[in-house]
BALOBA-1460 file (C-alpha; in Angstrom, 3 decimals):
// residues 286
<rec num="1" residu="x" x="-4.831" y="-6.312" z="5.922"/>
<rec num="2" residu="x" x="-3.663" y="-5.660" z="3.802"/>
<rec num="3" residu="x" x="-0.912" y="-4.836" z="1.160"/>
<rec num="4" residu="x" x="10.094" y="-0.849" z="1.700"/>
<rec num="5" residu="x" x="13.333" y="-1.279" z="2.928"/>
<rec num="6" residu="x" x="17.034" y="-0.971" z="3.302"/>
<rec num="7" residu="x" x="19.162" y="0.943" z="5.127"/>
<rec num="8" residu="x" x="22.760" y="3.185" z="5.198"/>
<rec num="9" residu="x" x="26.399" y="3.757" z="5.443"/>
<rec num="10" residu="x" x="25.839" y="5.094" z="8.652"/>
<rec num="11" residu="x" x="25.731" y="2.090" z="11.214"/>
<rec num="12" residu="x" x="23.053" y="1.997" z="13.844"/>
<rec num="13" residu="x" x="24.569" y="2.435" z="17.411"/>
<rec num="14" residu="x" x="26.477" y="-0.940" z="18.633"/>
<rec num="15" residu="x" x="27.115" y="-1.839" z="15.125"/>
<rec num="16" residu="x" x="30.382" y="-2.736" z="13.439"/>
<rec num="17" residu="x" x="31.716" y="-1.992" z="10.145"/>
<rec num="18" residu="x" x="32.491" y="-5.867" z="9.980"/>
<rec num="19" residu="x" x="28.670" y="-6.455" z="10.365"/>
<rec num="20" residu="x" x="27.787" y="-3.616" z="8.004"/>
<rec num="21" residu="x" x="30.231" y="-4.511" z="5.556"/>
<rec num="22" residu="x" x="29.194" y="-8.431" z="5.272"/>
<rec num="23" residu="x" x="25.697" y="-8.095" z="3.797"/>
<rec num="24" residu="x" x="25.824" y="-6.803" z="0.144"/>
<rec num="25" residu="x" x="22.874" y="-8.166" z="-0.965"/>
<rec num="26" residu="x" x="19.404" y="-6.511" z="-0.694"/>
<rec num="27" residu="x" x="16.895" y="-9.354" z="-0.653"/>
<rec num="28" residu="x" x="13.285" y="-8.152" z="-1.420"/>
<rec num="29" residu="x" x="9.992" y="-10.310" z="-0.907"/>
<rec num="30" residu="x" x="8.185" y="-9.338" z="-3.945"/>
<rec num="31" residu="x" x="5.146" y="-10.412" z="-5.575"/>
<rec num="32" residu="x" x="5.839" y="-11.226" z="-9.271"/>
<rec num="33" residu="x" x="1.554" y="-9.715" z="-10.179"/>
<rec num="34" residu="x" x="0.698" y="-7.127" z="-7.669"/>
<rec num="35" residu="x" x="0.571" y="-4.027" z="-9.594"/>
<rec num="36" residu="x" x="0.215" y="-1.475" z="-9.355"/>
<rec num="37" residu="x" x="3.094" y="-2.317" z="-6.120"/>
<rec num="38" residu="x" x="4.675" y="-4.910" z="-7.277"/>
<rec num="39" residu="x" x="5.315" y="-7.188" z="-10.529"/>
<rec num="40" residu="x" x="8.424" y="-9.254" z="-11.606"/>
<rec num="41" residu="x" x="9.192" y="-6.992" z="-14.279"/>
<rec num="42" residu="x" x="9.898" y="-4.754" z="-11.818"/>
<rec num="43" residu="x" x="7.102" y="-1.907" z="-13.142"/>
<rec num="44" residu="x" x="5.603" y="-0.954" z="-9.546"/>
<rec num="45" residu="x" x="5.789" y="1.155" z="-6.693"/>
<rec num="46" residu="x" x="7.767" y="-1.192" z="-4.092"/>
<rec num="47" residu="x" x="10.203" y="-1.866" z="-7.086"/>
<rec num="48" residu="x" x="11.467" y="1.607" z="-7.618"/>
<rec num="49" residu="x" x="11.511" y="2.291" z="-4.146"/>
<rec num="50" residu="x" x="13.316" y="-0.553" z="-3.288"/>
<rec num="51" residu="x" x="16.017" y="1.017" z="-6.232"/>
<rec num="52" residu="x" x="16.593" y="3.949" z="-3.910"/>
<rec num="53" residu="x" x="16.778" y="1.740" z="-0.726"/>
<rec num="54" residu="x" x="19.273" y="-0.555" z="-2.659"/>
<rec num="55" residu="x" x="21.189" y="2.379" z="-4.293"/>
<rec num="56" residu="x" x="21.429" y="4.146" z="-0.851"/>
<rec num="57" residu="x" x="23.307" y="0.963" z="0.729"/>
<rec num="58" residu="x" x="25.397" y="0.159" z="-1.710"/>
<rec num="59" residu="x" x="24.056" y="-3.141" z="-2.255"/>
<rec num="60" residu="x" x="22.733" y="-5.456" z="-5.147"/>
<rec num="61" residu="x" x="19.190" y="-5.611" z="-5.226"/>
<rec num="62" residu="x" x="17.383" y="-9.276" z="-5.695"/>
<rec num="63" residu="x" x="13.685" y="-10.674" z="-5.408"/>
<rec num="64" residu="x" x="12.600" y="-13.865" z="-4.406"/>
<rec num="65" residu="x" x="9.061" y="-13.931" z="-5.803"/>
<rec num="66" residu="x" x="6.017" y="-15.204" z="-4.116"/>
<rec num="67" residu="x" x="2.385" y="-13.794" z="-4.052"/>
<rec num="68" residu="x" x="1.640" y="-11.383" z="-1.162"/>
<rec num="69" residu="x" x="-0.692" y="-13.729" z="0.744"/>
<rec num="70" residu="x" x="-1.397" y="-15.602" z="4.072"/>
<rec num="71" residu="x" x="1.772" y="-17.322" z="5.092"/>
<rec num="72" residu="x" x="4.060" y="-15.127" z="3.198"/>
<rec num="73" residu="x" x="5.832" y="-14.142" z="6.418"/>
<rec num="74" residu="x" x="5.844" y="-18.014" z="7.976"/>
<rec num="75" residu="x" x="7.090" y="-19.692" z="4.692"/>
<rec num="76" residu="x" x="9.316" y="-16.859" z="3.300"/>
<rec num="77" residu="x" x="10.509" y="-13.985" z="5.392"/>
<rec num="78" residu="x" x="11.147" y="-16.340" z="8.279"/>
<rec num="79" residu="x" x="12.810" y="-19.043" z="6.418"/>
<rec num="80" residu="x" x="15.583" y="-16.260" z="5.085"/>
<rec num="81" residu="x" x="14.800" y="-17.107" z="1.501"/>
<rec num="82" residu="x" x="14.482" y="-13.042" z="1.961"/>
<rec num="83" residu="x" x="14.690" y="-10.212" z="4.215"/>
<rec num="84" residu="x" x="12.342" y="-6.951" z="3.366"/>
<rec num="85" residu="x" x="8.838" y="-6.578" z="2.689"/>
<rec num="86" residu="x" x="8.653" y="-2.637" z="1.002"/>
<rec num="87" residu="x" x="5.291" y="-1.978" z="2.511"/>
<rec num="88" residu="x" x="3.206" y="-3.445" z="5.169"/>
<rec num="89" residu="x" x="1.090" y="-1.629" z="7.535"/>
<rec num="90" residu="x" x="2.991" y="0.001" z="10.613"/>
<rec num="91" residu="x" x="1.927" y="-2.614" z="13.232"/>
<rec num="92" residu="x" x="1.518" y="-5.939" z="11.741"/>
<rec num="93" residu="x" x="2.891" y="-7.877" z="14.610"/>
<rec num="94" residu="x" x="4.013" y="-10.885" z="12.650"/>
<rec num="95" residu="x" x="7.029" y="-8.844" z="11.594"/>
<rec num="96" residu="x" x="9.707" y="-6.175" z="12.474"/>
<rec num="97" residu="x" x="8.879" y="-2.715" z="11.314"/>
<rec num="98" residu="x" x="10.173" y="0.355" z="10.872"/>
<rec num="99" residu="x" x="9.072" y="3.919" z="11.314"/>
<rec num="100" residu="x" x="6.396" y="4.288" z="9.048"/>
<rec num="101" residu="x" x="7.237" y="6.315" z="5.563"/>
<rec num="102" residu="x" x="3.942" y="6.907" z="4.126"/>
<rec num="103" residu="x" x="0.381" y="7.173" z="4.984"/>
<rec num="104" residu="x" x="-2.433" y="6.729" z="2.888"/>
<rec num="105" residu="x" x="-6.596" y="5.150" z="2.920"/>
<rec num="106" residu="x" x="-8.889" y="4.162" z="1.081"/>
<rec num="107" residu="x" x="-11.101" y="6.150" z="-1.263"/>
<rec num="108" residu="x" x="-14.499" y="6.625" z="-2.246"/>
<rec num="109" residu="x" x="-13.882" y="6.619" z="-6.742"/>
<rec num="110" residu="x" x="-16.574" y="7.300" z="-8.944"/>
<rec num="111" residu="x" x="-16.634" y="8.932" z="-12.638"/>
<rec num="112" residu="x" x="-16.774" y="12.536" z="-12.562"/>
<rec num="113" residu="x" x="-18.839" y="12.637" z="-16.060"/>
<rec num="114" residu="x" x="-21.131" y="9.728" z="-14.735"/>
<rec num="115" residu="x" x="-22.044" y="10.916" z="-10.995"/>
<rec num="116" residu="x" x="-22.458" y="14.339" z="-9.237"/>
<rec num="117" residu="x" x="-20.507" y="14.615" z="-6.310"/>
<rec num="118" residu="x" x="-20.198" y="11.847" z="-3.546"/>
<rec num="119" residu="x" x="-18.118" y="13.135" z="-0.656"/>
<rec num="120" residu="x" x="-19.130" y="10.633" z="2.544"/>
<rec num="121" residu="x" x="-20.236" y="6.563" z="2.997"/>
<rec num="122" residu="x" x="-23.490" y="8.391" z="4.354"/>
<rec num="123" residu="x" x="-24.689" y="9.487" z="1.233"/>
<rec num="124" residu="x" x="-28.268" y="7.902" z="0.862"/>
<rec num="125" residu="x" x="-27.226" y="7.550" z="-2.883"/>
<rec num="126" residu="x" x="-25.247" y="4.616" z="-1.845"/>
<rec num="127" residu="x" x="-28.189" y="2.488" z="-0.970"/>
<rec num="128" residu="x" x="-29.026" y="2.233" z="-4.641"/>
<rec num="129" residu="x" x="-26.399" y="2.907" z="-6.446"/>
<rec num="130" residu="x" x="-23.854" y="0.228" z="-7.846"/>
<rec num="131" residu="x" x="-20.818" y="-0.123" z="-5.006"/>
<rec num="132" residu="x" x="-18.243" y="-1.967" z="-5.485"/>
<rec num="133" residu="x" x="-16.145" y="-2.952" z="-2.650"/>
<rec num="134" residu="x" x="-13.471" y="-5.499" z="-1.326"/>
<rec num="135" residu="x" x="-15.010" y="-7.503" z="1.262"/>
<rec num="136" residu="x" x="-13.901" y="-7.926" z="4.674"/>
<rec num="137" residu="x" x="-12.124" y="-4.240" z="4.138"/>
<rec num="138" residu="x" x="-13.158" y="-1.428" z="6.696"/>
<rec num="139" residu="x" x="-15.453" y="0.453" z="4.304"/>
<rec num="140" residu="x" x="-16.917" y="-3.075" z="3.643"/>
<rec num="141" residu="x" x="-17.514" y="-3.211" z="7.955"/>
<rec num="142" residu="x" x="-18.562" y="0.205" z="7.494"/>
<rec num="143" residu="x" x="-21.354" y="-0.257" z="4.716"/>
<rec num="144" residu="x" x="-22.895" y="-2.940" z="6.726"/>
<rec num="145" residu="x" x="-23.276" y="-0.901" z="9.566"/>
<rec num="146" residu="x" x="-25.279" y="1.453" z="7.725"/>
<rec num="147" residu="x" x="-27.362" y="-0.941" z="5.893"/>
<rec num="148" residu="x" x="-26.446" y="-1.178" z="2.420"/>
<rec num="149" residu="x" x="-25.932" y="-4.987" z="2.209"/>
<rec num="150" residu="x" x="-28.371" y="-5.603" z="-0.713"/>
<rec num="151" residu="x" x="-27.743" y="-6.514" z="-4.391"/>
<rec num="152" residu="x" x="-26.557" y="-3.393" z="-5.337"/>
<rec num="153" residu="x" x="-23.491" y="-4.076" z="-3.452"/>
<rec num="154" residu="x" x="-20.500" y="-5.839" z="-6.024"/>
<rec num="155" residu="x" x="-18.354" y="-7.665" z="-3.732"/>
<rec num="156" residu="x" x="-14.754" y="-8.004" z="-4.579"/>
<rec num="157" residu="x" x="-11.834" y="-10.304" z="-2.831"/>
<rec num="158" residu="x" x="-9.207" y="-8.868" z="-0.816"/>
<rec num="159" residu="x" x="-6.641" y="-11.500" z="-1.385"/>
<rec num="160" residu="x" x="-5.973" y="-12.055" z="-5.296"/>
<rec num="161" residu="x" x="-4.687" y="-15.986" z="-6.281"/>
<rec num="162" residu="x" x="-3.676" y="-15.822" z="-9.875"/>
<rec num="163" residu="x" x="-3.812" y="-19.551" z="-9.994"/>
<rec num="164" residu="x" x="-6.857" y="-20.165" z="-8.524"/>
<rec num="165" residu="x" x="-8.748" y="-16.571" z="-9.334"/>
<rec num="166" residu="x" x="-7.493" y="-15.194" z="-11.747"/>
<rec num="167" residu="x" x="-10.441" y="-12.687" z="-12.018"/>
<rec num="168" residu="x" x="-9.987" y="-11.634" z="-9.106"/>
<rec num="169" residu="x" x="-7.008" y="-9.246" z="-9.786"/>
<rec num="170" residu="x" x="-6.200" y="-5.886" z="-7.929"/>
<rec num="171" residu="x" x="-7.650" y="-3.332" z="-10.461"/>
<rec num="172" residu="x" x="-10.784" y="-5.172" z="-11.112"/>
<rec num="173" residu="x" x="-12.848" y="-3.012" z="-9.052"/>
<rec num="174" residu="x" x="-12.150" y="0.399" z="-10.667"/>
<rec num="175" residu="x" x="-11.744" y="-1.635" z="-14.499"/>
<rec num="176" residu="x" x="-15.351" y="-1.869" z="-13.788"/>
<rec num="177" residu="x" x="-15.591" y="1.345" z="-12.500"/>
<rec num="178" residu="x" x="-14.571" y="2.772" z="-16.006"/>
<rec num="179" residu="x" x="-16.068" y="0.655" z="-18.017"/>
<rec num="180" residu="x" x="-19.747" y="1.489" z="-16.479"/>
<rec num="181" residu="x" x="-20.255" y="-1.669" z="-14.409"/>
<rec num="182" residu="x" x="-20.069" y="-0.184" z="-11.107"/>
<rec num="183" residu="x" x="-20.966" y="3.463" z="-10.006"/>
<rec num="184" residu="x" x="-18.848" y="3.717" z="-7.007"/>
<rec num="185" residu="x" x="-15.614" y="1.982" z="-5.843"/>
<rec num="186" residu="x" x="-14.704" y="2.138" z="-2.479"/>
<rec num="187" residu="x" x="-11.011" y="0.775" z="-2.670"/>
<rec num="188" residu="x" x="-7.460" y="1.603" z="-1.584"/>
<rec num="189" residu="x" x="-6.407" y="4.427" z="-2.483"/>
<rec num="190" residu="x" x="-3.029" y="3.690" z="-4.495"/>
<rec num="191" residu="x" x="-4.848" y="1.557" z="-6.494"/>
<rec num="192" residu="x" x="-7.505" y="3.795" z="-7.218"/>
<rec num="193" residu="x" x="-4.397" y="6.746" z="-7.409"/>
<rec num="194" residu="x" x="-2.285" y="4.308" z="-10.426"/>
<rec num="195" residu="x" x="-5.495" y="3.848" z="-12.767"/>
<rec num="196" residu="x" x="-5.932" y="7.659" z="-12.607"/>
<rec num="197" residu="x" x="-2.319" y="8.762" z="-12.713"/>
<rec num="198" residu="x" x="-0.741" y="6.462" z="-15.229"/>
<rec num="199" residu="x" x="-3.555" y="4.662" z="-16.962"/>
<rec num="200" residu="x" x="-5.000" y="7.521" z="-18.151"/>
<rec num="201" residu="x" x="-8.308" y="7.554" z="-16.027"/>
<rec num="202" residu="x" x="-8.466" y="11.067" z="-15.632"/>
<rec num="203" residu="x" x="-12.341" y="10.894" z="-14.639"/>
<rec num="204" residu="x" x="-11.728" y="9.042" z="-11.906"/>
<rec num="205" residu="x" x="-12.642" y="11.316" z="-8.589"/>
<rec num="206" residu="x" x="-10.964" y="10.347" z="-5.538"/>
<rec num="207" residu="x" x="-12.330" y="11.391" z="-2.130"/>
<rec num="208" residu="x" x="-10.551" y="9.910" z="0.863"/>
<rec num="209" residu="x" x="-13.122" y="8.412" z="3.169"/>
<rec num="210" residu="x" x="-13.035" y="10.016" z="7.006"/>
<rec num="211" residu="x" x="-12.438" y="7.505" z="9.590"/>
<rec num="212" residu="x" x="-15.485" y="6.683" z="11.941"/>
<rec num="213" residu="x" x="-16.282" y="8.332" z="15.674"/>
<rec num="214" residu="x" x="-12.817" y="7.746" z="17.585"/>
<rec num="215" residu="x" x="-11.670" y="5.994" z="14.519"/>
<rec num="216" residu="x" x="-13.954" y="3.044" z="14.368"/>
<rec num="217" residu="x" x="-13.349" y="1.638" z="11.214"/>
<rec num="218" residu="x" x="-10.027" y="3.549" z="10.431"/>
<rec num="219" residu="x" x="-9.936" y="4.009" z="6.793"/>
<rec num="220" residu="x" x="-5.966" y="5.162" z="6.432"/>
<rec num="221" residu="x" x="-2.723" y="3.234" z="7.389"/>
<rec num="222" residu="x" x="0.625" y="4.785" z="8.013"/>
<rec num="223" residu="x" x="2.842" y="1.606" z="6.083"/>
<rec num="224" residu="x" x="6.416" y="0.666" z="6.742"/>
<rec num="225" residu="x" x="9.016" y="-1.682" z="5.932"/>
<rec num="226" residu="x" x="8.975" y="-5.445" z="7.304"/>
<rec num="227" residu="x" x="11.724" y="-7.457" z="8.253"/>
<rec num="228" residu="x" x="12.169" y="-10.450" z="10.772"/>
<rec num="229" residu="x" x="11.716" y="-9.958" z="14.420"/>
<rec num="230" residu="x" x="15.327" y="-10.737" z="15.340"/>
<rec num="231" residu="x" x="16.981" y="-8.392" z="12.493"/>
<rec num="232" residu="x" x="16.889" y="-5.180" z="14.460"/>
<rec num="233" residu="x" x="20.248" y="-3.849" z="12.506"/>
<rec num="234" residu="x" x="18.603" y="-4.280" z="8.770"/>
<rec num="235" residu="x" x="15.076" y="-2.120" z="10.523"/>
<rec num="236" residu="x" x="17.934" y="0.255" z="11.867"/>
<rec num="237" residu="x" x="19.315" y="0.724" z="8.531"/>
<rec num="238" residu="x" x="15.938" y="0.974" z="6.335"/>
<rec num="239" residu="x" x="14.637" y="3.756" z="9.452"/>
<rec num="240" residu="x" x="18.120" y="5.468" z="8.307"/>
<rec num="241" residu="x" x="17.502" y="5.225" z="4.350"/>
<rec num="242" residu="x" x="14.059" y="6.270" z="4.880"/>
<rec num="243" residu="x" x="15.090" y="9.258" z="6.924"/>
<rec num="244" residu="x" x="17.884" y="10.437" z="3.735"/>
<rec num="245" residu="x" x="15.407" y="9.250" z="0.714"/>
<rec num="246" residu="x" x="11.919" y="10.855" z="2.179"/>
<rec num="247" residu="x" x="11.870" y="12.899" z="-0.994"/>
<rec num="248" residu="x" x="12.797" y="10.407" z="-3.193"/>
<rec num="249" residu="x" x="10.614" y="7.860" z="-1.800"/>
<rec num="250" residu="x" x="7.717" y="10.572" z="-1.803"/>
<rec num="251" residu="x" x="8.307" y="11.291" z="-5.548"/>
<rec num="252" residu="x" x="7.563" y="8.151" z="-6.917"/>
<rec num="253" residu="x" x="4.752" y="7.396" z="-4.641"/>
<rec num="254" residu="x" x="3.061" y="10.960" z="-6.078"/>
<rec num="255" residu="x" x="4.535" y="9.856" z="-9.758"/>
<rec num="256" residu="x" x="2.248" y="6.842" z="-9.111"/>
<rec num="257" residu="x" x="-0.807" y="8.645" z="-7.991"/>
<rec num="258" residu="x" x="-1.223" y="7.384" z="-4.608"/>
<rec num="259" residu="x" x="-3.119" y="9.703" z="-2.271"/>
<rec num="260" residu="x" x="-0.681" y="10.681" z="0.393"/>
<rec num="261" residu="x" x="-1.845" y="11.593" z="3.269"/>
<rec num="262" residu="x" x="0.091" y="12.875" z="6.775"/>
<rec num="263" residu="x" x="1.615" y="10.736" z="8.950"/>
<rec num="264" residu="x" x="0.494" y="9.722" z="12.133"/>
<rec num="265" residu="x" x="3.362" y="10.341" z="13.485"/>
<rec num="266" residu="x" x="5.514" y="13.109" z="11.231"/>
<rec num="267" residu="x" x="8.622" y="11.900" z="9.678"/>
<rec num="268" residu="x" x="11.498" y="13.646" z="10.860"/>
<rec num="269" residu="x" x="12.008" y="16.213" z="7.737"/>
<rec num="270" residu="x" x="8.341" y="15.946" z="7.700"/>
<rec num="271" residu="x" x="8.700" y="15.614" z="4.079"/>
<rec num="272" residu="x" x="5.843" y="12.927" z="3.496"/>
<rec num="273" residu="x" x="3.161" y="15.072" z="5.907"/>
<rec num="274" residu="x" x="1.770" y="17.590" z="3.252"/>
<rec num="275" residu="x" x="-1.013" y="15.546" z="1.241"/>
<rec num="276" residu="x" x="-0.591" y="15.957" z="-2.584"/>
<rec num="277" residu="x" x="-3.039" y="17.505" z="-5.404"/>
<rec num="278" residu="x" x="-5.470" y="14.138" z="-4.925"/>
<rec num="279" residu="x" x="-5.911" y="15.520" z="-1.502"/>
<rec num="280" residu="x" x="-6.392" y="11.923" z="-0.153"/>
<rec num="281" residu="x" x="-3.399" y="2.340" z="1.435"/>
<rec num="282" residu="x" x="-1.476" y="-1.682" z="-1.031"/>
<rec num="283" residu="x" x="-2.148" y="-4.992" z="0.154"/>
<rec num="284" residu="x" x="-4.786" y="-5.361" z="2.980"/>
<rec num="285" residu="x" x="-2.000" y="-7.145" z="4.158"/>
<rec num="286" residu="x" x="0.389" y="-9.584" z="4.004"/>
């Protein structure tokens, strides 16, 4: 699945200031379309926290743009055309990553003038209501389990091609959501989080969905920072930035609307643990 960086003054342990001092240059692997994370006019939430991460080294900030898809890593990160992806999943083996810096899930979102309350993917509702959901996404897995394959079930794609599907665009789901076509979107939560906070869907109910009996499907995803394998002293760095900017970096992800949840594993000011007023993930992946 699926779908931030830099680092400090302070040198990681066997560093040198020659090292540190050579690389000026922030890098960023952006996606020029991906709001509400990323676009090339530089609108969404992996842009402005790549500002702080830039800001906090020192360093210019540039993008090489390329869509978020498979073989982003293969054909971008590890060819050095750049160095930082702001937020994968902590875990995704094909790259380096740091400590995670946020933690967030998907949703169930439904319109609080339009539905009485849904609070769990065992509501008996959801058999006949309209549900939209990404497929191949865990409360996609997690439907099917319970049954509810049939037509009232809108499939959406996880991975968005602007060239080839253009339709198929991140805030589809909850567009159609609002406008009626749907009566429940399961879907990640920042997405769900950005059409409530800043497009002025203030309808839109968010209720993170519980993960299943000893987390089978897990529904939320502590993300971090990806860099290459090999460059342990740029993930030393980025751990260090995200360790002084937590409250920065927490800011804009709450000025966004995404539902923050705590971390799996606390940060060390523990400044990202204490979920915010939507009580409540980007990319399925890269």
């Amino acid at each position: 699945m699926a779908f931030a960086l830099a680092s400090a003054i302070l040198l990681p342990q066997g560093g040198s200031a020659d090292a540190g001092e050579a690389k000026k240059v922030l890098r960023v692997c952006g996606d020029p379309n991906n709001m509400p994370f990323s676009n090339d006019k530089r609108e969404g939430i992996e842009n402005e926290i790549a500002e702080v991460l830039a800001k906090d080294l020192g360093w210019a900030l540039e993008y090489v743009w390329w869509p978020h898809q498979r073989g982003l890593v293969k054909r971008v990160l590890n060819t050095e055309r750049c160095d930082v992806l702001v937020g994968i999943p902590k875990g995704y083996d094909l790259v380096g990553w740091t400590k995670p810096y946020y933690r967030t899930g998907y949703v169930i979102a439904y319109q609080k003038d339009r539905l009485d309350e849904v609070r769990s993917l065992d509501d008996p509702r959801l058999k006949t209501l309209r549900v939209g959901v990404q497929v191949n996404t865990p409360p996609h897995i997690a439907l099917a389990r319970r049954g509810i394959v049939g037509d009232n079930v809108v499939a959406y794609q996880l991975m968005y091609d602007p060239n080839s599907h253009p339709e198929d665009y991140p805030g589809k789901e909850v567009e159609d959501l609002i406008a009626g076509r749907i009566d429940v979107a399961l879907v990640w939560g920042p997405i769900a989080g950005y059409f409530q906070k800043k497009r002025g869907a203030a309808s839109l109910v968010l209720v993170p969905i519980q993960d299943g009996p000893g987390g089978n499907p897990t529904f939320a995803f502590d993300m971090s920072m990806g860099v290459r394998k090999a460059d342990t002293e740029l993930k030393a760095r980025l751990e260090q930035v995200i360790d002084r900017k937590q409250s920065e970096i927490r800011a804009i992800l709450q000025d966004f609307g995404v539902p923050l949840i705590p971390l799996a594993t606390p940060a060390p000011d523990g400044a990202a643990t204490t979920p915010d007023g939507h009580g409540g993930q980007r990319k399925g992946g890269s």
